[in-house]
N, C-alpha and C positions, 0 to 999 in steps of 0.2 A: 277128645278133650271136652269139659264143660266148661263152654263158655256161656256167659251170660252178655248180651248185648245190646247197652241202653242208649238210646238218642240223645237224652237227656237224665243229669242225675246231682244231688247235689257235693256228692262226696262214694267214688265206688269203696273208699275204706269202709266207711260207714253201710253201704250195701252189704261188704264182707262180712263186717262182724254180725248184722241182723243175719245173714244164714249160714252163722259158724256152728249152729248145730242141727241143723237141716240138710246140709251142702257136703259131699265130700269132701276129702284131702285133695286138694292140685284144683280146684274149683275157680275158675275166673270171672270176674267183671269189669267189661271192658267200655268206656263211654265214649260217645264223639263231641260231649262237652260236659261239664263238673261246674257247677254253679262256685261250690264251696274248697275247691281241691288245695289242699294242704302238704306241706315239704316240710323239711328240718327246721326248728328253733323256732315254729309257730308260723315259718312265711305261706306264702299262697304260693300254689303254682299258679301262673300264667300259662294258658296254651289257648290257640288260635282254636275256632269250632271245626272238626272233622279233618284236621289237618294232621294230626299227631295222635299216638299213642296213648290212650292215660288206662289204665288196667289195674286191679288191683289181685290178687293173688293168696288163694286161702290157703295158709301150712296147717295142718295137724300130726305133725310129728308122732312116732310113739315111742316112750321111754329117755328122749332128749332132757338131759341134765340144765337147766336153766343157766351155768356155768359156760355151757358150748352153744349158746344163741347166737352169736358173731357167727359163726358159717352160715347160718341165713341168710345173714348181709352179704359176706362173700360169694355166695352159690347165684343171688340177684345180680352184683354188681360184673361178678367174672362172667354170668351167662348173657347179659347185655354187651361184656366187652368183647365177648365171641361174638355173638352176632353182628356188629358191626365192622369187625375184622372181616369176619365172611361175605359182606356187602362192598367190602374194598375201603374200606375207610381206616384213617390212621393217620397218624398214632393214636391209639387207644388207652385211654392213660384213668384211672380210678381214685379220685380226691377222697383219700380217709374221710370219713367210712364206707360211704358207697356213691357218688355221686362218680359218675363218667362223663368224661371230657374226650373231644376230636382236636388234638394237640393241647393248646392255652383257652379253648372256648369247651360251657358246657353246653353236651347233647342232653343228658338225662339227671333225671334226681328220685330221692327214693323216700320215703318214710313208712320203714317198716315199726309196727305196734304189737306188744306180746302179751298173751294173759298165761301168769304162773298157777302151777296148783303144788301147791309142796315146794319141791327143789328141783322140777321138771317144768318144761313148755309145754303149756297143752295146746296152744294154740297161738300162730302167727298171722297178722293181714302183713303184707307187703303191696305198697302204695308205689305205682312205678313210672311215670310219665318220660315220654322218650318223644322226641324234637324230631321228626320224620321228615315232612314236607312244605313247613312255614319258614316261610323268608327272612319275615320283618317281624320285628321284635320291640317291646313297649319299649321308650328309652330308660328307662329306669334299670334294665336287669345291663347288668356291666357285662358281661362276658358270652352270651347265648351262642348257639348257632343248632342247626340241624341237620339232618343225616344228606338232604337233598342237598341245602349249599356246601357241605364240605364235600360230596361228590362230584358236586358242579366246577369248585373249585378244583379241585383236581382232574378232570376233563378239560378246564379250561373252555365249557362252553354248557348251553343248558341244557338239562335232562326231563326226561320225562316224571312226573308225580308216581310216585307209588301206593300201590291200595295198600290202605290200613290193614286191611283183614288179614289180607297175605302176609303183611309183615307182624303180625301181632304170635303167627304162626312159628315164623324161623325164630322167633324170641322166646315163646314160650319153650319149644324144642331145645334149648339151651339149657333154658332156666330150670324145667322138670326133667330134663336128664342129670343135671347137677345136684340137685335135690334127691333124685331117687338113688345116688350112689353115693348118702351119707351114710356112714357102716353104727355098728353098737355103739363105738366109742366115741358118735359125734363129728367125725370129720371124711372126708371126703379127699382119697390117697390124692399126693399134688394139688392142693387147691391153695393151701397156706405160700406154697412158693409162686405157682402162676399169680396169684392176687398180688404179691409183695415186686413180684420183678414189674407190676404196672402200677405202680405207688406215681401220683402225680408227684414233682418235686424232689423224688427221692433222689438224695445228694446232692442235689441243689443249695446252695446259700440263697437266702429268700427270706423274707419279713413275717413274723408271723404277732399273734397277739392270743398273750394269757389273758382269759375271761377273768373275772369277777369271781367264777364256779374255782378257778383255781387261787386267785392270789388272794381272796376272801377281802377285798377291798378295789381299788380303783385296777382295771385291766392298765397291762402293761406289756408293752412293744420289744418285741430282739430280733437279733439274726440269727436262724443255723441251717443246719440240714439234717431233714429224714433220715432217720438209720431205719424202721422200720417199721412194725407193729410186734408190739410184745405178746405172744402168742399165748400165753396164761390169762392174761387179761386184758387182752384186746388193745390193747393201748397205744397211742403214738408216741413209738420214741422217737425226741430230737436233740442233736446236739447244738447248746448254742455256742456262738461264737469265742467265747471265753471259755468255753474246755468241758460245762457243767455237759449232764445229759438228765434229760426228764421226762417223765411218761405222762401223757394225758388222756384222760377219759372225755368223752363227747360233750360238749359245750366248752371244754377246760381252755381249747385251744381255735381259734381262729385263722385262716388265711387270709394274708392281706394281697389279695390279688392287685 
């Protein structure tokens, strides 16, 4: 594997895309702190220095229809939740789009960035930070946890710290075996079903909240449950509690944790 690994950095997405055309396919960069490190919807990641995972991950696809970019998501989010499967941790459960959770707390988050040429992907960064061996957590993030205290948890006593390096190994093994068995047509046999059978929520009645990006005016609060992800375009469907059912694109829809 090519890894790259920096002591300090202020953002490894940003490492990625300066050598997305120097750097091969499957090319990583991995920090043990991120000055600038960024998640979904503009927030920061938080992570402890040298304690946790933060990676970034260069795709170059060949021939990928701009249309099947979602299995990227899927092939990050399902190879994270293999690897923590295989660490003994669980449930392992995937917050549409790709954020992984250890039961109701999150372990990891993602913000992956695409550059188009035509109606093809030419190029992916996948931004990955995954919660290894940090305890304690700013108070501000509602829900955290890490790989160590849900193990500990489950031991029912405490364990030993895990090397990063090693572990950044059994993740990546996941992540570019998933990757390397995406076929012509974009997808990768069984991924669509293993991703959806670990839908956080799914069938759950649970609160959620339309964005602004959906109701084009004031966000607004319902109850329903997950039916899915609509496989043409990517989309969460839910039904809410009054019978409707509705598909939403990223930002459209909120979880009210």
């Amino acid at each position: 594997m090519n890894i790259h690994w920096l002591k300090i950095t202020d953002s490894t997405n940003l490492d990625a895309w300066a050598g997305r055309d120097s750097e091969p396919d499957g090319t990583v960069w991995c920090a043990a702190y991120q000055r600038a490190g960024r998640g979904q919807r503009g927030n920061r990641w938080e992570s402890a220095e040298g304690e946790n995972l933060m990676f970034s991950i260069l795709f170059k696809p060949r021939r990928m229809r701009a249309a099947d970019q979602f299995v990227l998501s899927q092939v990050c989010a399902v190879g994270v939740a293999r690897y923590l499967k295989d660490k003994g941790a669980g449930p392992v459960l995937v917050k549409w789009p790709n954020d992984v959770y250890i039961g109701s707390r999150k372990v990891c988050g993602m913000l992956l960035e695409n550059a188009l040429s035509g109606d093809t992907l030419s190029v992916c960064v996948a931004g990955i930070g995954i919660n290894i061996n940090q305890r304690t957590f700013p108070p501000e993030l509602p829900n955290p946890t890490s790989l160590l205290l849900s193990l500990e948890e489950k031991a029912g006593r405490g364990l030993e710290r895990m090397d990063v390096r090693r572990e950044l190994d059994g993740v990546l093994e996941h992540i570019l075996g998933l990757y390397g068995r995406i076929g012509e047509d974009g997808t990768v046999p069984g991924l669509d079903e293993e991703y959806g059978r670990m839908l956080f929520r799914l069938g759950e009645e649970a609160e959620f909240e339309e964005t602004e990006y959906f109701t084009g005016g004031q966000p607004r609060r319902f109850r329903g449950r997950i039916l899915g992800v609509e496989k043409e375009t990517s989309r969460l469907v839910v039904r809410h509690c009054d019978g409707r059912v509705s598909g939403y694109y990223f930002k459209e829809i909120k979880y009210i944790l």
